[in-house]
Jmol script that loads the backbone (N, CA, C; Angstrom):
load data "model"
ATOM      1  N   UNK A   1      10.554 -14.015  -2.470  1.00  0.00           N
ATOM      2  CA  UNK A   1       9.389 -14.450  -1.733  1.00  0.00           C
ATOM      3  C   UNK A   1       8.902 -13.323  -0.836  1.00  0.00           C
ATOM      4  N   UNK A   2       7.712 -12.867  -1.119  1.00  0.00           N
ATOM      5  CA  UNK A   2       7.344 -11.688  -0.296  1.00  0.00           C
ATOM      6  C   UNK A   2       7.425 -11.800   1.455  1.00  0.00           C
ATOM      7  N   UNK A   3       7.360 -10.987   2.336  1.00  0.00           N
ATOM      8  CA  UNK A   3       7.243 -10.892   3.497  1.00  0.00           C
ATOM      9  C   UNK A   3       5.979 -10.650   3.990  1.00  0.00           C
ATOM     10  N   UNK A   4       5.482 -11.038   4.985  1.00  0.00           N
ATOM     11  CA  UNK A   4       4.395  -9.956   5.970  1.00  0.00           C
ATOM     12  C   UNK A   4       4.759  -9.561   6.973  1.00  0.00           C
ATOM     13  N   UNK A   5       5.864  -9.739   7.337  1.00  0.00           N
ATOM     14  CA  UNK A   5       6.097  -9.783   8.877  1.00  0.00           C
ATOM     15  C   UNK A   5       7.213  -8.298   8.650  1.00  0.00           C
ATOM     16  N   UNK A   6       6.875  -7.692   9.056  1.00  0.00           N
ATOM     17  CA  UNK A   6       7.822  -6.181   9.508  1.00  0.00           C
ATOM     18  C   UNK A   6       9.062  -6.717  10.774  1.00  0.00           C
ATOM     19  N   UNK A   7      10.468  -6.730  10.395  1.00  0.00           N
ATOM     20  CA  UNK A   7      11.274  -7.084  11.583  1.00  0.00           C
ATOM     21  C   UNK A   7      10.928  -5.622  12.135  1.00  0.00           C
ATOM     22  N   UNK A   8      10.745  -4.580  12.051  1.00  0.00           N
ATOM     23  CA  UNK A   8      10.810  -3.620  12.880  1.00  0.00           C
ATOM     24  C   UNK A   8       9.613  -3.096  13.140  1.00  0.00           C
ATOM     25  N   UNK A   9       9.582  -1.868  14.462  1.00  0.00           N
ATOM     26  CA  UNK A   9       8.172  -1.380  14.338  1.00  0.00           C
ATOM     27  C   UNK A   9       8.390   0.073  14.432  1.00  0.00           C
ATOM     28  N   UNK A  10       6.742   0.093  14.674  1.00  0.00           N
ATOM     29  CA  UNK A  10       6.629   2.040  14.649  1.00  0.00           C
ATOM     30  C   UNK A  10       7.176   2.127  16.269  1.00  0.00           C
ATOM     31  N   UNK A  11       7.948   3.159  16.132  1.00  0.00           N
ATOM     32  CA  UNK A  11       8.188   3.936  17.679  1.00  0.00           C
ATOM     33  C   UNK A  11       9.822   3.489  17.840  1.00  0.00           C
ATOM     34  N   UNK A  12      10.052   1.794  16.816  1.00  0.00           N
ATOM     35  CA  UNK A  12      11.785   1.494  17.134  1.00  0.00           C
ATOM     36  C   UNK A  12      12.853   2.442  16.736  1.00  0.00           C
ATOM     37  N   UNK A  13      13.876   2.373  17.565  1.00  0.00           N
ATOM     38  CA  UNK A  13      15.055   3.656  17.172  1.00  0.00           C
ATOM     39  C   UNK A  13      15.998   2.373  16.303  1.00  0.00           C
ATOM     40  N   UNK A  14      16.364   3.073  15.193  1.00  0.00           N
ATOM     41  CA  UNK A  14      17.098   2.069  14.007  1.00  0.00           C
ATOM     42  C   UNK A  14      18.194   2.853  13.822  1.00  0.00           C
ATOM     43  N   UNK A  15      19.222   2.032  12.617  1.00  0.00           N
ATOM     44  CA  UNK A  15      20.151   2.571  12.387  1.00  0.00           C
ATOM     45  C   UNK A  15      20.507   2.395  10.910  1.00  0.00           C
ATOM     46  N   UNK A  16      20.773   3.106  10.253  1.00  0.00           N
ATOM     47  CA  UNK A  16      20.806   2.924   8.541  1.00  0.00           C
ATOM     48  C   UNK A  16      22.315   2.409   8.625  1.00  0.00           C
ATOM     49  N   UNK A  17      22.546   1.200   8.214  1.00  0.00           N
ATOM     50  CA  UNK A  17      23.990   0.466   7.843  1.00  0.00           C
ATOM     51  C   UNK A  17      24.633   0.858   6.649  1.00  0.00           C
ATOM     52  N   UNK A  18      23.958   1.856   5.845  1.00  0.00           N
ATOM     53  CA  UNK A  18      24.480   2.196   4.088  1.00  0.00           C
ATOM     54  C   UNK A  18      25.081   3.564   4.728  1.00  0.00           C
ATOM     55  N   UNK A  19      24.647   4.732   5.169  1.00  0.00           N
ATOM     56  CA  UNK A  19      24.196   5.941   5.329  1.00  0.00           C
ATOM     57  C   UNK A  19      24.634   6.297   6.760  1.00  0.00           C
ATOM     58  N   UNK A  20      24.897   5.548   7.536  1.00  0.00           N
ATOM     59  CA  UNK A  20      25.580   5.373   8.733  1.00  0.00           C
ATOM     60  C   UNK A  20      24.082   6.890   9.777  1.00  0.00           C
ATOM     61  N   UNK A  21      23.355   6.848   9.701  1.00  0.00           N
ATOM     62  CA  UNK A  21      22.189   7.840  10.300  1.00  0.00           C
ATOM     63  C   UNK A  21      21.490   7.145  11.292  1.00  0.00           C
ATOM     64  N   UNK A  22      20.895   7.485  12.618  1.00  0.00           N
ATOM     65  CA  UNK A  22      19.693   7.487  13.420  1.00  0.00           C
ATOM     66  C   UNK A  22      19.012   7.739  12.971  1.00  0.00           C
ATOM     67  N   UNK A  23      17.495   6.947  13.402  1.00  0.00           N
ATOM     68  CA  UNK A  23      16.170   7.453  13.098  1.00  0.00           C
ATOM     69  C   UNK A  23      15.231   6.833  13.803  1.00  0.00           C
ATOM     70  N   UNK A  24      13.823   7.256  13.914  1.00  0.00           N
ATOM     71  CA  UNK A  24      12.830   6.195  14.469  1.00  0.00           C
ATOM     72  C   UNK A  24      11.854   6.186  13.536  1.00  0.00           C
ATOM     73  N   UNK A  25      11.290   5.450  13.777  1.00  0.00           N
ATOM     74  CA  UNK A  25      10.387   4.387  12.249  1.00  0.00           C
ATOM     75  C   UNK A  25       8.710   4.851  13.210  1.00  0.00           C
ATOM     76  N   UNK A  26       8.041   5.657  11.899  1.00  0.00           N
ATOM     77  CA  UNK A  26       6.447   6.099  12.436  1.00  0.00           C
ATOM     78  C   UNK A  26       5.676   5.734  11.530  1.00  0.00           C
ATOM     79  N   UNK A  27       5.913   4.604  10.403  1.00  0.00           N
ATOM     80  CA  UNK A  27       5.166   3.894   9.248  1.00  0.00           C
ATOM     81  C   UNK A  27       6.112   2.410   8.735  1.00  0.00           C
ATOM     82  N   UNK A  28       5.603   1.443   8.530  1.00  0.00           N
ATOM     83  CA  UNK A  28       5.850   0.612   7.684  1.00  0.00           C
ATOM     84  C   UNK A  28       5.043  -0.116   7.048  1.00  0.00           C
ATOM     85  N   UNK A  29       5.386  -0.396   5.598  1.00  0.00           N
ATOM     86  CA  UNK A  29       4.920  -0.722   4.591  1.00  0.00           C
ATOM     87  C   UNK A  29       5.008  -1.999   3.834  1.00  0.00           C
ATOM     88  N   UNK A  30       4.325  -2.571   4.030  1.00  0.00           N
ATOM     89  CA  UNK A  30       4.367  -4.054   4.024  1.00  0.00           C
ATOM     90  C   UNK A  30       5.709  -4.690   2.415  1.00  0.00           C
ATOM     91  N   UNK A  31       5.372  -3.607   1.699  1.00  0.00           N
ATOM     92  CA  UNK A  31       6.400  -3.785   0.514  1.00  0.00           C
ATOM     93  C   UNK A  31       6.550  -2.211   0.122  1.00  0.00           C
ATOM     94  N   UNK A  32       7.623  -1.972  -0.696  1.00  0.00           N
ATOM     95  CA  UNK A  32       7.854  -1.368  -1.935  1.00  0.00           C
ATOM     96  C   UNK A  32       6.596  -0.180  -2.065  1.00  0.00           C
ATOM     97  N   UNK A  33       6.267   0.738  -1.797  1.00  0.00           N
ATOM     98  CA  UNK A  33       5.449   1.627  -3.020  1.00  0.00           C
ATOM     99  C   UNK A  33       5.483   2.972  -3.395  1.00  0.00           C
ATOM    100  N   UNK A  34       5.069   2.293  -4.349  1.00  0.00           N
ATOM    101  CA  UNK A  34       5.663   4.071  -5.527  1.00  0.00           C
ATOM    102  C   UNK A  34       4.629   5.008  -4.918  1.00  0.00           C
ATOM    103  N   UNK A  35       5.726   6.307  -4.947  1.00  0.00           N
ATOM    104  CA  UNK A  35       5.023   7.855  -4.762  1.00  0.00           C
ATOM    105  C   UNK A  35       4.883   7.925  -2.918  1.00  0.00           C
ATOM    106  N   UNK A  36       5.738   7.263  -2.588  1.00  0.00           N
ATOM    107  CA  UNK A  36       5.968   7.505  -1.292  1.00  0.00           C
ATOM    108  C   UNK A  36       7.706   8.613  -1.349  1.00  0.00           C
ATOM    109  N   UNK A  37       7.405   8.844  -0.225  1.00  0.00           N
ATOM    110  CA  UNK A  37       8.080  10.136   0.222  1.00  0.00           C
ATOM    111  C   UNK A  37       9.700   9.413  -0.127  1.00  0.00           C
ATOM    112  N   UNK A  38      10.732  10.239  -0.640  1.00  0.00           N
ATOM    113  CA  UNK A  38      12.164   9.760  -0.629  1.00  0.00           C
ATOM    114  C   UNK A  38      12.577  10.709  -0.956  1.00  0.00           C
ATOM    115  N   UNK A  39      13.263  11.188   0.244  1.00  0.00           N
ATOM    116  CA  UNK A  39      13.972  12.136   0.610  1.00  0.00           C
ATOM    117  C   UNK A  39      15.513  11.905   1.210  1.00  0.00           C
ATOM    118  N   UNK A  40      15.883  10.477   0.929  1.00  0.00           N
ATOM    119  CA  UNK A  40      17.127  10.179   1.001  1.00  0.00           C
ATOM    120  C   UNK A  40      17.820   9.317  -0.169  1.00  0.00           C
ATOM    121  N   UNK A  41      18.727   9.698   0.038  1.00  0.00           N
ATOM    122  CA  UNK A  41      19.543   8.762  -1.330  1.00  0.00           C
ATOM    123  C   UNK A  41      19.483   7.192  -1.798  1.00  0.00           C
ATOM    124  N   UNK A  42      18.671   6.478  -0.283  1.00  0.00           N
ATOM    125  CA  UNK A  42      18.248   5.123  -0.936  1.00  0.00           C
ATOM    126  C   UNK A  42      17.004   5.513  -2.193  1.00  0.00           C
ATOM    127  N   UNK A  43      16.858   4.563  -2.688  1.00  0.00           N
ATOM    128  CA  UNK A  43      15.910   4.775  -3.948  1.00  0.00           C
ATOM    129  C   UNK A  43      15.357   3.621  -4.049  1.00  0.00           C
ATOM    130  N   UNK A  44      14.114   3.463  -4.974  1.00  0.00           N
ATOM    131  CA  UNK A  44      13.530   2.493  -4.795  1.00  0.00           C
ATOM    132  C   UNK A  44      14.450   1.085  -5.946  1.00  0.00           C
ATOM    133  N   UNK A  45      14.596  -0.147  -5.785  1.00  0.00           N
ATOM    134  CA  UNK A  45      15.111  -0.874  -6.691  1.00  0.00           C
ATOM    135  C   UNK A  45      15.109  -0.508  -7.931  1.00  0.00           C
ATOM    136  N   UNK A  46      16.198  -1.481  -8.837  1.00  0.00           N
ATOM    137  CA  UNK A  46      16.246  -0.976 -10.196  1.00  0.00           C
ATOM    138  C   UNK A  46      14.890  -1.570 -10.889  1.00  0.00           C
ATOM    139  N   UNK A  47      15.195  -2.934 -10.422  1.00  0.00           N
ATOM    140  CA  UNK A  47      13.793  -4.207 -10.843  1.00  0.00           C
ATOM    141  C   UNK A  47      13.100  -4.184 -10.099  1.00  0.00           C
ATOM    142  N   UNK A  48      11.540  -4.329 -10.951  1.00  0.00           N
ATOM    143  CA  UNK A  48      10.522  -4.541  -9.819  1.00  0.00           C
ATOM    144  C   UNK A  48      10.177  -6.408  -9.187  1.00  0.00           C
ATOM    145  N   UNK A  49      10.686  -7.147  -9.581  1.00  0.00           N
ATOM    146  CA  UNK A  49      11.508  -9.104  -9.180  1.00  0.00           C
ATOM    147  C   UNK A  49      11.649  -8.903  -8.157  1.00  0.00           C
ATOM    148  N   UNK A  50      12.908  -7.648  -7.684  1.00  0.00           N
ATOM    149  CA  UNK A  50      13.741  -7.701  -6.812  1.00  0.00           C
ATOM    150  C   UNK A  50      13.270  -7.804  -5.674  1.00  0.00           C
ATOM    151  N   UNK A  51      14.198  -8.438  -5.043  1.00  0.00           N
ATOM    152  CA  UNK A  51      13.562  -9.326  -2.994  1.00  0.00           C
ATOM    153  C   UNK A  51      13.388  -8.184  -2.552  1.00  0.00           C
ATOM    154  N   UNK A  52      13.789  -6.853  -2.723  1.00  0.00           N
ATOM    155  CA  UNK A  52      14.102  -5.794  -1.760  1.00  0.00           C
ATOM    156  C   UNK A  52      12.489  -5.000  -2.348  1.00  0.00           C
ATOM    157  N   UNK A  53      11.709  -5.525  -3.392  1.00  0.00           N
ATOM    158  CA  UNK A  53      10.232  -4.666  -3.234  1.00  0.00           C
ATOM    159  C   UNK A  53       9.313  -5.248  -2.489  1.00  0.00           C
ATOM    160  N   UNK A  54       9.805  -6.573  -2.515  1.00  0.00           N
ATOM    161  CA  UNK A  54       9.155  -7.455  -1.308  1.00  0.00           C
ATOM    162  C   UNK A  54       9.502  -7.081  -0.018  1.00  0.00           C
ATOM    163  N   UNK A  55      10.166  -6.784   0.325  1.00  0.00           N
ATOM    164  CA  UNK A  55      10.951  -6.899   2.168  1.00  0.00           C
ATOM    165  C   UNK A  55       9.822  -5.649   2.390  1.00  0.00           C
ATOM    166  N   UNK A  56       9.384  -5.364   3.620  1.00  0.00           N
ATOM    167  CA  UNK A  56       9.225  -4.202   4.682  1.00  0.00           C
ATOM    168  C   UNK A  56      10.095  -2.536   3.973  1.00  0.00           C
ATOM    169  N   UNK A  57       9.449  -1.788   3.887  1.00  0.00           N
ATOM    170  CA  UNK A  57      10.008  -0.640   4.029  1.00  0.00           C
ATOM    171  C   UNK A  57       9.434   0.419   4.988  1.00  0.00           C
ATOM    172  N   UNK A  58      10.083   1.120   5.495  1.00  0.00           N
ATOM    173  CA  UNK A  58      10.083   2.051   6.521  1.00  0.00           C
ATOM    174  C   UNK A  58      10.008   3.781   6.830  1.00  0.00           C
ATOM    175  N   UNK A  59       9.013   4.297   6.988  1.00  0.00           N
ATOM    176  CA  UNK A  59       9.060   5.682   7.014  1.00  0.00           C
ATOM    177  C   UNK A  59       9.964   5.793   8.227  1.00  0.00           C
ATOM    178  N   UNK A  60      10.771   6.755   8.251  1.00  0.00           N
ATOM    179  CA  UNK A  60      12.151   7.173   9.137  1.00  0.00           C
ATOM    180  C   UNK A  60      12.102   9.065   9.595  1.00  0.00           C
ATOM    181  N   UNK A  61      12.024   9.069  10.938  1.00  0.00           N
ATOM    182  CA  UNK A  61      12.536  10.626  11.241  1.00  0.00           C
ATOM    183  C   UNK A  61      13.764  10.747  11.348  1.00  0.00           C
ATOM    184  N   UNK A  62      14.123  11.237  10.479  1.00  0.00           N
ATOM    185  CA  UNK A  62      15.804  11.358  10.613  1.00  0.00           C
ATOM    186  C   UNK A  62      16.559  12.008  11.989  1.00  0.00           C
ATOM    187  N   UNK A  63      17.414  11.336  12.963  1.00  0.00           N
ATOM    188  CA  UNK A  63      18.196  12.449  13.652  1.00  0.00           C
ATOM    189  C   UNK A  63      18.756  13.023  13.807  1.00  0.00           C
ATOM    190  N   UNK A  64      18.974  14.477  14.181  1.00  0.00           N
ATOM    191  CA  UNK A  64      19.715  15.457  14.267  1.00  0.00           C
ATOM    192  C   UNK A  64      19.389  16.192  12.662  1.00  0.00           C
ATOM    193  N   UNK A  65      17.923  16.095  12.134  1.00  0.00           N
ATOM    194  CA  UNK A  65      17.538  16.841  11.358  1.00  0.00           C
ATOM    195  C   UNK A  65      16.274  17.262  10.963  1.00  0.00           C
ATOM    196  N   UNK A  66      15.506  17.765   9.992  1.00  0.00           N
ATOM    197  CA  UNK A  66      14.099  17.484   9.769  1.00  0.00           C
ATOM    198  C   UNK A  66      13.354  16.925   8.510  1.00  0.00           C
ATOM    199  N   UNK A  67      14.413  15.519   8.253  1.00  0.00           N
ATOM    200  CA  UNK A  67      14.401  15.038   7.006  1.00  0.00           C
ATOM    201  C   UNK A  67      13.595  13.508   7.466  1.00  0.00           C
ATOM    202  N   UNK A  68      13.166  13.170   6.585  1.00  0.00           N
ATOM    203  CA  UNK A  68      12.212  11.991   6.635  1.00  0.00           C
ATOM    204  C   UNK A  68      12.685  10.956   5.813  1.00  0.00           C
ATOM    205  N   UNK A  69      12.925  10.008   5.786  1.00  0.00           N
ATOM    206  CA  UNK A  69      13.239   8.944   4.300  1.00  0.00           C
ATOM    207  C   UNK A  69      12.870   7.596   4.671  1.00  0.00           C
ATOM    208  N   UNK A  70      12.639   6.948   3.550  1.00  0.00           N
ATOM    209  CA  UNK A  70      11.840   5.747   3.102  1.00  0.00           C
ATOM    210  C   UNK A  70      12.880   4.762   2.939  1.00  0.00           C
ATOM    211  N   UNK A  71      12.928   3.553   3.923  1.00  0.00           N
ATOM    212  CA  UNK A  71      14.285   2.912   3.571  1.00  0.00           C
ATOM    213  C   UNK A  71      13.927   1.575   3.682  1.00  0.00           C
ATOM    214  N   UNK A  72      14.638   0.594   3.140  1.00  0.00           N
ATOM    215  CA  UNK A  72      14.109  -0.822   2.940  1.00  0.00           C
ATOM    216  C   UNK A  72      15.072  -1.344   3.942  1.00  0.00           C
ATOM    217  N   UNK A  73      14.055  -2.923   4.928  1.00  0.00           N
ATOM    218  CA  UNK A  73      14.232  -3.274   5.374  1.00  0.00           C
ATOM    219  C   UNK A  73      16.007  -3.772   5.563  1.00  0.00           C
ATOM    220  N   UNK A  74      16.502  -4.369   4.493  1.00  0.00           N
ATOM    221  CA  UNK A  74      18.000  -4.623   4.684  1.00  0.00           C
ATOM    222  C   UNK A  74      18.932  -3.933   4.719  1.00  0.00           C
ATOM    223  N   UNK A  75      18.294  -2.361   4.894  1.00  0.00           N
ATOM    224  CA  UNK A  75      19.469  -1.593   5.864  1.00  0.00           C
ATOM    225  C   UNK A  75      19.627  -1.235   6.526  1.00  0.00           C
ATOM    226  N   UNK A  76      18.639  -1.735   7.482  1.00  0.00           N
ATOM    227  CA  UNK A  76      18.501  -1.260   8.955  1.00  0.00           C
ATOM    228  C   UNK A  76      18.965  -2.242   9.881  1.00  0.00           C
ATOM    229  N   UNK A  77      19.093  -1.817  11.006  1.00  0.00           N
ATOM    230  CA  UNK A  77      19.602  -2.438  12.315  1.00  0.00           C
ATOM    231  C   UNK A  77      19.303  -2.058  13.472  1.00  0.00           C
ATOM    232  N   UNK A  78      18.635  -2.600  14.517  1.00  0.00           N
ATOM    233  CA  UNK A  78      18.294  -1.789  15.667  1.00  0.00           C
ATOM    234  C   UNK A  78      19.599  -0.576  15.822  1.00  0.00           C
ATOM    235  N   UNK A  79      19.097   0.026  16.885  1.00  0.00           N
ATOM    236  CA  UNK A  79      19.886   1.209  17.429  1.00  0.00           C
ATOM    237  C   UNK A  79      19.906   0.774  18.797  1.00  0.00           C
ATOM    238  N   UNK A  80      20.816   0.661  19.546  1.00  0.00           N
ATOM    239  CA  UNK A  80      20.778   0.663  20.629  1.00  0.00           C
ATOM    240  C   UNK A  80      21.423   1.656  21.932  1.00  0.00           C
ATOM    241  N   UNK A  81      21.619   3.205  21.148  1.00  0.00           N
ATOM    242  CA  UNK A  81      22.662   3.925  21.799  1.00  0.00           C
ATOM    243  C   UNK A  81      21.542   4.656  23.169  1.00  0.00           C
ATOM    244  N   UNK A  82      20.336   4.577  22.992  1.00  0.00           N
ATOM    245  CA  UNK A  82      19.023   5.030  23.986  1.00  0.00           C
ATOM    246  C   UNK A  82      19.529   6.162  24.059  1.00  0.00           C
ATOM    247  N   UNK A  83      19.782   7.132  23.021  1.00  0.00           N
ATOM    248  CA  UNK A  83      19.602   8.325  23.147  1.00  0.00           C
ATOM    249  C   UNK A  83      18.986   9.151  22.260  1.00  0.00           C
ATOM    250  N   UNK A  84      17.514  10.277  22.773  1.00  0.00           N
ATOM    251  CA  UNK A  84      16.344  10.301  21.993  1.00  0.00           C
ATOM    252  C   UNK A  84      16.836  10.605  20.632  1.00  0.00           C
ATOM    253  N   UNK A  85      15.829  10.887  19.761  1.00  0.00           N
ATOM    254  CA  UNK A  85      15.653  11.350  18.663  1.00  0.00           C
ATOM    255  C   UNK A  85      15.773  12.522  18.500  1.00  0.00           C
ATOM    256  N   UNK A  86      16.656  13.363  17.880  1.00  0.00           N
ATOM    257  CA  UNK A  86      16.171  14.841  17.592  1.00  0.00           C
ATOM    258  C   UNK A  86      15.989  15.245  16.309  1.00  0.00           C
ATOM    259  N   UNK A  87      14.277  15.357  16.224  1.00  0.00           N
ATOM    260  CA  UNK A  87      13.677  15.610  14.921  1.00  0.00           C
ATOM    261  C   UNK A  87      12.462  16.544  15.587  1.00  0.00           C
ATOM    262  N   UNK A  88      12.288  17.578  14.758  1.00  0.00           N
ATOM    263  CA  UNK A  88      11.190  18.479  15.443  1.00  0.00           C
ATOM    264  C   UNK A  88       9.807  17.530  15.184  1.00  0.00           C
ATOM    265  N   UNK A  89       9.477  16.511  14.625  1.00  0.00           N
ATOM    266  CA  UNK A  89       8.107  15.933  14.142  1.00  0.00           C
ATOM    267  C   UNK A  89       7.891  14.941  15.603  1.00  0.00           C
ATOM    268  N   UNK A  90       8.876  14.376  16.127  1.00  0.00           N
ATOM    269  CA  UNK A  90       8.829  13.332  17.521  1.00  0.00           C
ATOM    270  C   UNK A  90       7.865  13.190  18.068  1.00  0.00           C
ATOM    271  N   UNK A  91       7.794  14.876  18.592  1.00  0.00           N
ATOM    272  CA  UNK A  91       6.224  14.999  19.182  1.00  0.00           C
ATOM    273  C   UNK A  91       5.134  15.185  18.974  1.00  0.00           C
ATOM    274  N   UNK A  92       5.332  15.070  17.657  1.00  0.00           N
ATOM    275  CA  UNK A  92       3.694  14.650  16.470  1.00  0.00           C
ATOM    276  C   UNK A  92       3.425  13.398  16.386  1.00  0.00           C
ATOM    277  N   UNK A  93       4.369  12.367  16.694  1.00  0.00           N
ATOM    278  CA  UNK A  93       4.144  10.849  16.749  1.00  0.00           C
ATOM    279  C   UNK A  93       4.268  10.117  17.863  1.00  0.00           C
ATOM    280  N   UNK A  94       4.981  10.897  18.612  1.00  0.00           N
ATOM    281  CA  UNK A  94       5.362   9.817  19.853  1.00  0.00           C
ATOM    282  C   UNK A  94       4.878  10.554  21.505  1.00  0.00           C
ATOM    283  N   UNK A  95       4.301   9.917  22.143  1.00  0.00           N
ATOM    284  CA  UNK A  95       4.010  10.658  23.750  1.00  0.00           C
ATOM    285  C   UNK A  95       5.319  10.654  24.835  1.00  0.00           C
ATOM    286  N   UNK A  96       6.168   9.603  24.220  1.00  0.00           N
ATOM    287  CA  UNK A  96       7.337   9.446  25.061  1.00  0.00           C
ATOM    288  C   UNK A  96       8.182   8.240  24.683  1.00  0.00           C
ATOM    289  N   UNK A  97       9.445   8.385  25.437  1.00  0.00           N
ATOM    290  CA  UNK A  97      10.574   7.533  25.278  1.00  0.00           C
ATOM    291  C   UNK A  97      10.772   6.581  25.639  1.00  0.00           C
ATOM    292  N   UNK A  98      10.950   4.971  26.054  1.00  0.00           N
ATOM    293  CA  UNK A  98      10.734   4.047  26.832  1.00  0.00           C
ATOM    294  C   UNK A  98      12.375   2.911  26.575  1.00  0.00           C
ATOM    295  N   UNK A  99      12.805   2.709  27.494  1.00  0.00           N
ATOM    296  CA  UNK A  99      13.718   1.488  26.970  1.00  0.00           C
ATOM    297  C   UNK A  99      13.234   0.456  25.719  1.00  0.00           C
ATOM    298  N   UNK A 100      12.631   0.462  25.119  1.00  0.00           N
ATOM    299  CA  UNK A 100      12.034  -0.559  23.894  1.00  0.00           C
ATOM    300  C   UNK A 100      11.787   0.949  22.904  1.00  0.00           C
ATOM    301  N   UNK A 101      11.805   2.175  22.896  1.00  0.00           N
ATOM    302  CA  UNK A 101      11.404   2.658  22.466  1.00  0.00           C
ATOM    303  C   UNK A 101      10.684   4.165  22.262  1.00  0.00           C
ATOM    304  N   UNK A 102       9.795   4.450  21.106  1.00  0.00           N
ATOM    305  CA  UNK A 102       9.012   5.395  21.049  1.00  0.00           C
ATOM    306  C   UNK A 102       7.756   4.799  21.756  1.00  0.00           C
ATOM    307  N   UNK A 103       6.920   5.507  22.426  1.00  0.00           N
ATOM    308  CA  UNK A 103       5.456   5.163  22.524  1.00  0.00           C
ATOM    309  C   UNK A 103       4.618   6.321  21.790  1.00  0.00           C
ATOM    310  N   UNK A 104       3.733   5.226  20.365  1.00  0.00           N
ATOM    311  CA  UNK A 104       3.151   5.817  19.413  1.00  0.00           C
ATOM    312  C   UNK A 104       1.947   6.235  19.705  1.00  0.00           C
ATOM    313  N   UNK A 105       1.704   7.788  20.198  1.00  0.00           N
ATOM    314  CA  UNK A 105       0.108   8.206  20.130  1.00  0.00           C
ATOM    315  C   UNK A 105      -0.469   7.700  18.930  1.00  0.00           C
ATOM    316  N   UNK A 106      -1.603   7.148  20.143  1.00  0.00           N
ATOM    317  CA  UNK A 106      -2.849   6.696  20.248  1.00  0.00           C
ATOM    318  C   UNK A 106      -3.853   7.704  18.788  1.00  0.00           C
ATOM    319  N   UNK A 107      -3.701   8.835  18.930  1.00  0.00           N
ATOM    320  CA  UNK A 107      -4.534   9.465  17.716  1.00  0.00           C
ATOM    321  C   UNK A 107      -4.103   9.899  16.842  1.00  0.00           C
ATOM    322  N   UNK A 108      -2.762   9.263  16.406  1.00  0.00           N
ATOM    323  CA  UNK A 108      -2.145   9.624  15.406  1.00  0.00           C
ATOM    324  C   UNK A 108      -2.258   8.545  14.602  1.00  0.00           C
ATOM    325  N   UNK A 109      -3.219   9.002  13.011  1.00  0.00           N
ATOM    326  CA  UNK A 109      -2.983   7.827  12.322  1.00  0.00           C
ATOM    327  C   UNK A 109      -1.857   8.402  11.082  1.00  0.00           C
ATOM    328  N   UNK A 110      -1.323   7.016  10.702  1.00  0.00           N
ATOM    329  CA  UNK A 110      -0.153   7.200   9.851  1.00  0.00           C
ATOM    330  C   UNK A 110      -0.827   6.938   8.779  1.00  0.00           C
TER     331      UNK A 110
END
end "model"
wireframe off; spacefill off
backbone 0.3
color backbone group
């Protein structure tokens, strides 16, 4: 059954539960779509049926690197360690750090 509702947002600091990585989320995608960026070892489903092309997927700045990846909603988990991001792109998306978060400039469209 498809989703609309994104559990996460742009600017949240997450945590990959497969891949054990930090990241903060500067796109999400209401489902599944091909020819988006994947640059990490999740991949897109085998079937296109599958609940997981339905769920939310997530553009990700990776931390403590300058890698980006596309990850579906059921492997993420908030982050709650409140300590920033280090990805050189941060300050292409975000104006600053906040207890809830990234705060996503205003003239940055995704």
């Amino acid at each position: 059954m498809p989703t609309d509702t994104a559990k996460y947002n742009v600017g949240q600091v997450i945590h990959h539960t497969l891949f054990d990585y930090r990241g903060v989320i500067i796109d999400v995608d209401p489902e599944f779509r091909v020819g988006s960026e994947l640059n990490a070892p999740e991949r897109r489903p085998a079937h296109r049926n599958s609940q997981t092309n339905t769920r939310p997927w997530y553009h990700v700045l990776v931390d403590g690197t300058a890698d980006r990846t596309y990850v579906s909603e059921q492997n993420l988990e908030p982050d709650f360690e409140g300590v920033p991001i280090d990805h050189p792109d941060v300050i292409d998306y975000f104006n600053e750090q906040t207890a809830k978060g990234y705060v996503h400039r205003p003239d940055k469209i995704n």
